[in-house]
C-alpha positions in Angstrom: -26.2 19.4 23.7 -23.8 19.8 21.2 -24.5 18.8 17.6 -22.9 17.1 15.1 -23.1 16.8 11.3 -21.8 14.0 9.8 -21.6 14.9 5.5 -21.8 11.2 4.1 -22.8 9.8 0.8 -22.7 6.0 1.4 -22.7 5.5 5.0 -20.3 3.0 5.8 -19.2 0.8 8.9 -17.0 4.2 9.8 -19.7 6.1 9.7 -21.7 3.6 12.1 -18.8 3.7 14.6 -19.0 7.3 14.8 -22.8 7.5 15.3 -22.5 4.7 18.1 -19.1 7.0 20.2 -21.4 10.1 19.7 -24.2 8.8 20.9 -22.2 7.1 23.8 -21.2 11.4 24.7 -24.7 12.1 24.6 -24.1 14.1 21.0 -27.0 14.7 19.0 -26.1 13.5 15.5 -27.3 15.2 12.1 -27.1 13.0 9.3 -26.6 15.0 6.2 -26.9 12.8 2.8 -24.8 15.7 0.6 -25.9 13.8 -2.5 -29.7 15.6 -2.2 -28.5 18.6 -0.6 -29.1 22.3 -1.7 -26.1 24.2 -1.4 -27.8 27.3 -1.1 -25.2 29.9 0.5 -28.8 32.2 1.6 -29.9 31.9 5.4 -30.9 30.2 7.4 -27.4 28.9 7.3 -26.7 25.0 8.2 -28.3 23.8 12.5 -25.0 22.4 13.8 -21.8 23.2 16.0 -19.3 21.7 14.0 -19.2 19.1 11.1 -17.5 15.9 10.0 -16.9 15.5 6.4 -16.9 11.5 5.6 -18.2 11.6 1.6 -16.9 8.8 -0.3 -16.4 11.4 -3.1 -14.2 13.4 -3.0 -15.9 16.1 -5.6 -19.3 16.4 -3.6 -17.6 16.4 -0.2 -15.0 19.1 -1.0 -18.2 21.5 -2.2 -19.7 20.4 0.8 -17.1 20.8 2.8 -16.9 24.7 1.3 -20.2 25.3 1.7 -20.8 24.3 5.6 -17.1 25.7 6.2 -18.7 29.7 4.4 -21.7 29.0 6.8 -19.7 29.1 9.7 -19.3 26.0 10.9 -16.0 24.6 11.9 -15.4 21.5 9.4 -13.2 18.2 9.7 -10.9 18.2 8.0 -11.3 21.8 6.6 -11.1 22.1 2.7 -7.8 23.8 2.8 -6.6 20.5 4.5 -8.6 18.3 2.4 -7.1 19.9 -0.5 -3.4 19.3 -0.1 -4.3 15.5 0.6 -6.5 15.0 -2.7 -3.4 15.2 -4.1 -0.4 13.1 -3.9 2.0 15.3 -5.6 0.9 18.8 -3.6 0.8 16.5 -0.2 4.5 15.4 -0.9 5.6 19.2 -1.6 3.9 20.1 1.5 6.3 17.7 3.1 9.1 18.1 1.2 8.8 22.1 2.2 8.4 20.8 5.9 11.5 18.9 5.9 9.9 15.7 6.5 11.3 12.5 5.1 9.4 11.3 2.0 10.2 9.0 -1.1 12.2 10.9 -3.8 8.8 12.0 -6.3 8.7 13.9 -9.4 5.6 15.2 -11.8 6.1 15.2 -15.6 3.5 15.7 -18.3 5.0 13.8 -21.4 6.9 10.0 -22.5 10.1 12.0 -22.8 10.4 13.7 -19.6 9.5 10.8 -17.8 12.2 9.0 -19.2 14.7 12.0 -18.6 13.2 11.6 -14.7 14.1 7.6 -14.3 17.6 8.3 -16.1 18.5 10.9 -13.3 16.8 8.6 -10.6 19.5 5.4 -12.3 16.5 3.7 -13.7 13.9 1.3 -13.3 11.6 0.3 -11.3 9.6 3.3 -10.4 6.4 3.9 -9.1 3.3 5.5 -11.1 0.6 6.6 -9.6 -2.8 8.9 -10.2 -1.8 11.9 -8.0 -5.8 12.1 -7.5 -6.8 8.7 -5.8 -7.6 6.2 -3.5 -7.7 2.5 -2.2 -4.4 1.3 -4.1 -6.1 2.1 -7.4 -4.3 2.3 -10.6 -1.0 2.2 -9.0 2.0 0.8 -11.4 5.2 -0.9 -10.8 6.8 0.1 -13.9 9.7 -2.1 -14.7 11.2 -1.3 -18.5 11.2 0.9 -20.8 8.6 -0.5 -22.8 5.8 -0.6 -19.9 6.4 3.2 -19.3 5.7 3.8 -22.7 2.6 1.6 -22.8 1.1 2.9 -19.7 2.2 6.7 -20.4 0.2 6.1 -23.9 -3.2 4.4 -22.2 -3.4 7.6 -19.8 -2.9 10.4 -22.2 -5.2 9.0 -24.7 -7.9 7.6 -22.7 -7.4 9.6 -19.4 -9.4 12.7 -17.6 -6.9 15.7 -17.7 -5.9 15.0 -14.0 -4.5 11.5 -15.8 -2.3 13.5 -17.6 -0.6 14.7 -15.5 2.6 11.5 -14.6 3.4 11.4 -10.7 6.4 9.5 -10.3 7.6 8.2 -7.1 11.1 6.4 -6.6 10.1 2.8 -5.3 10.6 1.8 -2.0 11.0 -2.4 -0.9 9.0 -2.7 1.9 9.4 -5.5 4.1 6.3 -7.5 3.5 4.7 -4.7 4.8 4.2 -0.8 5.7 2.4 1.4 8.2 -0.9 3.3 8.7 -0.9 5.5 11.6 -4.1 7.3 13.4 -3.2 10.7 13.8 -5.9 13.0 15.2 -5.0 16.8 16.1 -1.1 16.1 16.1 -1.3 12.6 17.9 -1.0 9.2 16.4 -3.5 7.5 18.6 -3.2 3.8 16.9 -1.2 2.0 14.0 -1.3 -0.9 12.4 1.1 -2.8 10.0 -0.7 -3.6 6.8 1.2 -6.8 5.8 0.9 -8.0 2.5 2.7 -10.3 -0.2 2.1 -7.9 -2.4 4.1 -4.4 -3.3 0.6 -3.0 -2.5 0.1 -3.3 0.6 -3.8 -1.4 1.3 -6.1 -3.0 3.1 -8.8 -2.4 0.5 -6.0 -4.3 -2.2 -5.9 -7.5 0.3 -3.6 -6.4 3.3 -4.2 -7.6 6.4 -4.4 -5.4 9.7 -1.7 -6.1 12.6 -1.4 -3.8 15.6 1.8 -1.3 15.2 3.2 0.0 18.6 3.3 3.5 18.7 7.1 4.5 19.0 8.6 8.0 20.1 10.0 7.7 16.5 7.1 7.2 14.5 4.9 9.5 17.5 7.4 12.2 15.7 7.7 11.7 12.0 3.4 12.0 12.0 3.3 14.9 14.3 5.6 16.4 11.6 3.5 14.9 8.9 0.3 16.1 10.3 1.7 19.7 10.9 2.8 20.2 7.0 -0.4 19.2 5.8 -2.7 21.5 8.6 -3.9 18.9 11.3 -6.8 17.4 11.7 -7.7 13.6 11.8 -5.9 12.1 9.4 -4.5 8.6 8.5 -0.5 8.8 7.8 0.8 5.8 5.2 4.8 5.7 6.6 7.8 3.4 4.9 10.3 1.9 7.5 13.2 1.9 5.4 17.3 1.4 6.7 17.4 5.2 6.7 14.2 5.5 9.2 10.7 6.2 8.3 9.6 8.0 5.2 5.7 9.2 4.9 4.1 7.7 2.1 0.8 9.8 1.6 -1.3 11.1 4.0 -5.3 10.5 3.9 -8.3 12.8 5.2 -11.3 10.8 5.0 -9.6 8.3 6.7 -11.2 4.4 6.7 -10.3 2.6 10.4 -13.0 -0.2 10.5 -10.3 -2.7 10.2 -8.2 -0.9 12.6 -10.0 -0.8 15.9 -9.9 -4.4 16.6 -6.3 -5.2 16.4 -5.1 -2.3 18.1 -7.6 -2.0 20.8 -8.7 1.7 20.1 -11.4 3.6 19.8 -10.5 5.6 16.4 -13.9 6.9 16.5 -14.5 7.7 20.2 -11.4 9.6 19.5 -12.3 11.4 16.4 -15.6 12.4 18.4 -13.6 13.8 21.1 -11.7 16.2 18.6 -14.9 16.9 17.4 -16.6 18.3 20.6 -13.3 20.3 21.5 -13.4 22.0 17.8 -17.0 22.5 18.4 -16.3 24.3 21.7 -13.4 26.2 20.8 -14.5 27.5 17.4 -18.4 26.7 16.9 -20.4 29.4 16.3 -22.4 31.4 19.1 -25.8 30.5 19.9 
């Protein structure tokens, strides 16, 4: 029987559906709680063929992540994957190197710059965003002169270093809506539209969860996505836009709970599967 780790910190209704499909393939699960673990690198190394890594933090599950990876179990989504999609400006040069179609973005580090940036862009609005983050948070419309300056100000007196640093991205007018999309080893498995009133469109910010179909089109612009960042299971954000689809970010501890229903897939029997052929392919001999 093959067995599977599942790193968690909070277990959430994710992590529940994942339990129930591996126990539906007769896979012994090992719950590991990485906030009271040891991370001690001295045998005997970690009891498991392969590993999901589902921390709601991103600090603990990255070490965690390293840790079971350097013991020789085969992680998902390894750390080097992981690591590009902590951060929205290295996941959008990952993507811009790959040739896949993205919003324009840009990175600065002062007031001045940033208004150097929006003056070659042709101005206001843009978008602001932490380039480490999650769940919609702390995302900016900025519409003047004066709100840049405001906002530029709050950061770079009261922010962590990482706030320091001013990820600009040109802003996009969705209609009403955008586009997550299921994408496990190469293939988008589900999507839904996340349909919102808002310009913020996450599920965890209010938007609400309608099945996508799964076009050749999009099938491709996430197979493309999911090949500049390393593979994996991932969740793709896309933009449909009059020039076609642009990818937005790209997430590796994905959240689906509100994704199953509407689209009638099993995101976690699916992310199971993937798991048990990893674990077969690259788990380590017994």
């Amino acid at each position: 029987m093959i067995r599977l780790a599942v790193l968690h910190s909070t277990i959430r209704a994710e992590e529940k559906l994942l339990g129930e499909a591996a126990r539906n393939r007769n896979v012994e699960v090992l719950w590991v709680d990485i906030r009271s673990e040891i991370l001690d690198p001295r045998p005997p190394r970690p009891a498991a063929d392969v590993a999901l890594e589902r921390s709601i933090s991103t600090v603990k599950g990255d070490y965690a992540a390293s840790f079971w990876e350097a013991s020789g179990i085969p992680v998902i989504n390894p750390p080097a994957v992981a690591a590009l999609c902590r951060d929205k400006f290295l996941t959008s040069l990952a993507l811009e190197k790959a040739g896949v179609p993205g919003p324009r973005f840009a990175l600065v580090f002062d007031l001045e710059q940033a208004r150097a940036l929006i003056d070659r862009w042709g101005g206001f609005p843009v978008v602001l965003k932490p380039a480490q983050g999650s769940w919609g948070r702390l995302l900016a419309k900025v519409n003047d002169d004066d709100a840049l300056a405001a906002i530029l100000e709050h950061k770079d007196v009261l922010g962590t270093p990482p706030q320091k640093a001013f990820y600009f991205q040109e802003f996009v007018r969705k209609p009403g809506r955008d586009i997550r999309a299921f994408v496990v080893d190469g293939r988008t498995i589900a999507a839904i539209y996340r349909e919102s009133e808002h310009w913020i469109t996450n599920t965890a910010r209010g938007g609400r969860a309608v099945n996508c179909p799964v076009t050749p089109e999009l099938e491709d612009v996430c197979r493309r996505a999911s090949a500049a960042i390393g593979g994996g299971v991932l969740a793709v954000d896309v933009f449909e836009t009059p020039d076609g689809f642009q990818i937005n970010e790209v997430n590796h501890t994905m959240e689906f709970r509100n994704s199953e229903a509407p689209t009638g897939v099993s995101i976690s029997g699916a992310v199971v599967d993937y798991a048990l052929r990893v674990a077969r392919e690259k788990g380590p001999e017994r």
